[in-house]
C-alpha positions in Angstrom: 31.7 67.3 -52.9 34.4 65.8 -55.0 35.9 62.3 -55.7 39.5 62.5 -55.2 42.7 60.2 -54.2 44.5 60.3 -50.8 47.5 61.7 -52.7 45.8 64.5 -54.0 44.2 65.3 -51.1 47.1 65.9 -49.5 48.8 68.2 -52.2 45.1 70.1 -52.0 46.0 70.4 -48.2 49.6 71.4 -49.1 48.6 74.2 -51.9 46.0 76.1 -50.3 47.9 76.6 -46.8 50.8 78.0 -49.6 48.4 80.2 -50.9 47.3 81.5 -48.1 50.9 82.3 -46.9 54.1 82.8 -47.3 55.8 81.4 -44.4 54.5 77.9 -45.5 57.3 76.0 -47.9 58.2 72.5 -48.8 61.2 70.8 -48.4 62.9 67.5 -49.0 64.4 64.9 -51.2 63.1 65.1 -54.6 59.6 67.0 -53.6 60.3 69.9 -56.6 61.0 68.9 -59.7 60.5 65.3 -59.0 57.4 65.9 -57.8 57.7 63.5 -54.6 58.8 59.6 -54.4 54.8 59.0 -54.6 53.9 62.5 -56.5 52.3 64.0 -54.0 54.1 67.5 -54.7 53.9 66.9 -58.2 53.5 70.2 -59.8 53.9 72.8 -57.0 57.5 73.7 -57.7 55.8 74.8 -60.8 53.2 77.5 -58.9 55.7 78.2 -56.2 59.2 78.2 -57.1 62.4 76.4 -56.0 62.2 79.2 -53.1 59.3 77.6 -51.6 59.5 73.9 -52.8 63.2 72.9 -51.5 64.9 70.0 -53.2 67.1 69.1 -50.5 70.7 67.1 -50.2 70.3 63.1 -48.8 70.3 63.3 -45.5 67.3 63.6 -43.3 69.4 64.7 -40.4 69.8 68.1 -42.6 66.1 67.9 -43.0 64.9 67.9 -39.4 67.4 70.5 -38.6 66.7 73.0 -40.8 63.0 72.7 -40.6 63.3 72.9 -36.6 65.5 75.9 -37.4 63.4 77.9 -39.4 60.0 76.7 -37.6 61.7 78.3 -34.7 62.5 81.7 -36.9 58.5 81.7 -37.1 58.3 79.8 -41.1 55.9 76.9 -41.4 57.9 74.9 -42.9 56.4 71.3 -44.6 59.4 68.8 -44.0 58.9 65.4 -46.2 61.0 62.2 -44.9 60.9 59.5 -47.7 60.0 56.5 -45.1 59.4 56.6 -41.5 62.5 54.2 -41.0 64.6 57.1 -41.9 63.2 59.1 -39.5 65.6 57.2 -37.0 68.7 59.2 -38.5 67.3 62.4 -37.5 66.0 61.0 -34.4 68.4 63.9 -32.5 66.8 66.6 -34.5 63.4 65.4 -33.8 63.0 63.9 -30.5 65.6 66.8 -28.6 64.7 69.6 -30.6 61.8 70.2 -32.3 59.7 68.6 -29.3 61.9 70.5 -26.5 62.5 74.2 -27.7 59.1 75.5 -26.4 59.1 73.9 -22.8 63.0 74.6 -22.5 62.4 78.2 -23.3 58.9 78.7 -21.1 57.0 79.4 -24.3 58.9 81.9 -26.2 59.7 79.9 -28.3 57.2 77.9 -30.9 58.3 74.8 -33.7 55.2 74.9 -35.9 56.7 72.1 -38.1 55.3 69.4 -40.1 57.3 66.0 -41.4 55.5 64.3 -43.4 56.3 60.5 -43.9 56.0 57.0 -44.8 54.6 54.1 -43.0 54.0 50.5 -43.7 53.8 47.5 -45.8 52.5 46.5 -49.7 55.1 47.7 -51.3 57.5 44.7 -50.9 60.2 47.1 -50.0 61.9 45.2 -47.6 62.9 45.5 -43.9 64.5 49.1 -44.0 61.5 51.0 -45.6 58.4 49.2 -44.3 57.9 49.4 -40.3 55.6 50.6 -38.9 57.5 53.0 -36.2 54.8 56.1 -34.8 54.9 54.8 -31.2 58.4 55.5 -30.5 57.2 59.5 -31.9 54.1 59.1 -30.0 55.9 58.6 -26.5 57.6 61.8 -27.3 56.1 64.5 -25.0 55.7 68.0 -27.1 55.1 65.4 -30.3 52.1 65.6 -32.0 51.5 62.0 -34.5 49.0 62.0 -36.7 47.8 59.1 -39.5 45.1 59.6 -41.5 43.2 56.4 -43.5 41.4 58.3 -45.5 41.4 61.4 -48.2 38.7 63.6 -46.4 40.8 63.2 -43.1 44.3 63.5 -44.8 43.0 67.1 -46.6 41.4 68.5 -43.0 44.5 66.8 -40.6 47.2 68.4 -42.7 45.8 71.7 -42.6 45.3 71.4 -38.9 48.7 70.4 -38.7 50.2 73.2 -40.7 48.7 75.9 -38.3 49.5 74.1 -35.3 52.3 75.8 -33.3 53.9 72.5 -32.3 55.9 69.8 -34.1 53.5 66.9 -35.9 54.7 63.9 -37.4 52.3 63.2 -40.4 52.5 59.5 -41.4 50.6 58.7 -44.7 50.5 55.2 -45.6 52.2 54.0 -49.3 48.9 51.7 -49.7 46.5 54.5 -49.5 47.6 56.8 -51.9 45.0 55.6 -55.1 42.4 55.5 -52.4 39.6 57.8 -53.5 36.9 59.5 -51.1 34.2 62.8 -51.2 35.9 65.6 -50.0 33.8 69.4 -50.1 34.7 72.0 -52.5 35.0 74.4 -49.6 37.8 74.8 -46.8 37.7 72.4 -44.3 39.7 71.6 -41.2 40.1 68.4 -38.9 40.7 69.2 -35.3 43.9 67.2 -34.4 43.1 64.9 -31.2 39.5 64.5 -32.3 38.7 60.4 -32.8 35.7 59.7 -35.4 33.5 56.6 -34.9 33.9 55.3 -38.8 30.7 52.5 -38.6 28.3 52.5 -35.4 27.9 49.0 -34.4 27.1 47.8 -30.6 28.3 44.5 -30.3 32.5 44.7 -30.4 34.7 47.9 -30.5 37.5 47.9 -33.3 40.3 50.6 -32.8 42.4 50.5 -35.8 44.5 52.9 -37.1 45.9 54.1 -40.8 45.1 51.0 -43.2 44.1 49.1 -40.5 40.8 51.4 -40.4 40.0 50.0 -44.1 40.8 46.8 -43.4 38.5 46.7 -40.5 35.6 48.5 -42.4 35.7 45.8 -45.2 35.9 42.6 -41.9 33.0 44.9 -40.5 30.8 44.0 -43.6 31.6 40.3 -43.5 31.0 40.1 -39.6 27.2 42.6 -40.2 26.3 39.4 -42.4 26.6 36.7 -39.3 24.7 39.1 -37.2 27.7 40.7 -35.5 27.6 44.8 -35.4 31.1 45.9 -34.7 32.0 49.7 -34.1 35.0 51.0 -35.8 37.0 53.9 -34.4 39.7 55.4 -35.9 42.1 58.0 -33.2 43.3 60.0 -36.5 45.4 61.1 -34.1 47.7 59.2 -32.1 49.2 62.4 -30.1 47.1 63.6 -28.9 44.9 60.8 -28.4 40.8 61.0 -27.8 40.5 58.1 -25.1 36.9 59.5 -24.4 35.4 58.6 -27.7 37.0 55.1 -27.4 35.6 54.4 -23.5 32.5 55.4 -24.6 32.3 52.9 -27.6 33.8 50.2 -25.0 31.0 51.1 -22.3 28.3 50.3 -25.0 29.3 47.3 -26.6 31.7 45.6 -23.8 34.0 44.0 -26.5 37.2 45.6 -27.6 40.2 45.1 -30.2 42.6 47.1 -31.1 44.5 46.6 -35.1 47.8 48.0 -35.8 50.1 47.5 -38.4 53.0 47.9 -36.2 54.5 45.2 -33.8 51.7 43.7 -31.5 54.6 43.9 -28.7 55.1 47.9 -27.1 52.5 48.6 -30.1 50.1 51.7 -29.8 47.7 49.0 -28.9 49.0 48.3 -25.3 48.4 52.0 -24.2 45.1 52.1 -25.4 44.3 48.4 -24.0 45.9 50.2 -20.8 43.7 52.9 -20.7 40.9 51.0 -21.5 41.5 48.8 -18.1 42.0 51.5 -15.7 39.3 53.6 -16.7 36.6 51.3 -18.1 37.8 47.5 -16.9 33.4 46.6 -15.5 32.2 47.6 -18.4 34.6 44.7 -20.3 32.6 41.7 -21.1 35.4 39.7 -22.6 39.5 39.9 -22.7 41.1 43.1 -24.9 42.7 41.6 -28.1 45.2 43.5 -30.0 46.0 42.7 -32.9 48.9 43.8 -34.4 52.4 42.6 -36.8 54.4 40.0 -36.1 57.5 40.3 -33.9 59.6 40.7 -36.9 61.5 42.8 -39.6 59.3 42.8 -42.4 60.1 40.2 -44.7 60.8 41.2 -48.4 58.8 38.1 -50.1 55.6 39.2 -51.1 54.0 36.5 -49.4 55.8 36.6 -46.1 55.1 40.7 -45.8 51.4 39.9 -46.2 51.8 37.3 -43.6 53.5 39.4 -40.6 50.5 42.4 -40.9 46.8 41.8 -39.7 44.3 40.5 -42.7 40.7 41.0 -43.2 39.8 37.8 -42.5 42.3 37.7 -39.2 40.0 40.5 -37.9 36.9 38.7 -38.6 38.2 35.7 -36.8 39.4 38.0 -33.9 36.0 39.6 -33.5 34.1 36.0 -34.0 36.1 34.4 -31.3 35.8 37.2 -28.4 31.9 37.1 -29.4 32.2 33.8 -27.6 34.7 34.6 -24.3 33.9 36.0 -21.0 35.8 38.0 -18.5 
């Protein structure tokens, strides 16, 4: 095992499936001789070439077009969007493209393409590069959304995500990227749609996603202090989405909320609360709480940004007051 960031798990991810072959390139704004906004392709335009790591013109439109072109000429090509919110100028590209060529053409036709992006908050960035937008790409059917909160799950999902055969939006989050974690020497791979139970607990459920799951591991530890063992599950995977690993944590310990960065209102967290009801409602021992951001564009003042997103200490208060509710 090795100790190594979320950003350079990711380049890891990005080299090896470039080794391996040639159909896999790079493309974007400032990803070669820039190295990436954040540095995660620092370096590779170096080992690969201008060939395979694409410095592209501004426009993200251009982008997701080309990338859904060549995907579709059989390439694997690794797309990079700055910031999720710019994902909404190539929303044409994306949403009636890439996700429609292989149903529209009965399965000749595959899009094994990756954009990788940019979520969230921290960086006091302002309203136009800090939302929180993977549900509107999540109720995209032929989509597949993935958001790793960690380095051993960004290294594995990325792989998986290259050899896929269908379109996956990658979203890393900016506050993540000087996280470190053990990752193995050896190849590994991280089945997409596969949820991972991150701390067993069997008195509340906690669904979080992207830095949400650190957030809840570190209100987990305050809350295992007072006597309260909560379960924390992160999806990995929003699209597809393992309901059956979540149920089966709700069955046990009766409790669930669900923590999201994004908007509380039409947030991921109402289709999982959903789900939960229909399928699992008598095993519920209290009210589902989601907790999510504030109805809002994300202020730019440091300490109105850290106000709109859940806190550690608004999940601990979450979890403390269902521990005392009843259906």
């Amino acid at each position: 095992m090795k100790n190594i960031t979320y950003r350079d798990a990711i380049k890891e991810a990005l080299r090896e499936e470039m080794l391996k072959s040639e159909d896999v390139f790079i493309m974007g704004e400032d990803v070669g001789i820039f190295g990436g906004i954040f540095g995660v392709t620092a370096g590779l335009i170096t080992e690969f070439g201008e060939q395979r790591v694409l410095d592209t013109p501004i426009s993200e439109a251009a982008i997701a077009g080309a990338a859904v072109g060549a995907a579709m000429l059989g390439m694997r090509p690794v797309a990079e969007i700055m910031f999720i919110d710019f994902i909404t100028t190539a929303m044409d590209q994306i949403v009636n493209q890439a996700a429609k060529w292989h149903y529209m053409s009965g399965g000749k036709l595959k899009v094994p393409l990756v954009i990788r992006t940019t979520t969230g908050t921290g960086r006091r960035a302002g309203a136009q590069h800090s939302q929180s937008l993977e549900v509107l790409l999540a109720h995209i059917p032929g989509l597949k959304v993935v958001m790793p909160s960690n380095p051993y799950d960004a290294k594995g999902l990325l792989k998986s995500s290259i050899l896929d055969d269908n379109p996956v939006i990658f979203i890393e989050h900016k506050m993540l990227y000087n996280e470190k974690g053990l990752i193995p020497e050896q190849e590994y791979f991280v089945p997409l749609g596969q949820a991972e139970v991150k701390r067993a607990g069997k008195d509340v459920t906690i669904v979080a996603t992207s830095l949400m799951v650190k957030r809840s591991l570190e209100a987990a530890e305050i809350l295992e202090k007072e006597g309260i063992e909560a379960e924390i599950i992160d999806p990995r995977t929003i699209r597809p989405l393992d309901m059956d690993t979540i149920l089966k944590s709700v069955e046990k310990t009766g409790r669930l909320i669900i923590v999201h960065e994004a908007c509380t209102f039409c947030g991921f967290g109402a289709e999982i609360a959903a789900q939960v009801t229909e399928r699992a409602l008598y095993y519920l021992d209290a009210p589902i709480v989601r907790l999510g951001g504030w109805d809002v564009p994300v202020p730019f003042s440091p300490s109105l940004e850290d106000m709109v997103i859940p806190k550690v200490e608004e999940i601990v208060n979450s979890v403390r007051g269902l521990m005392g509710e009843k259906v």
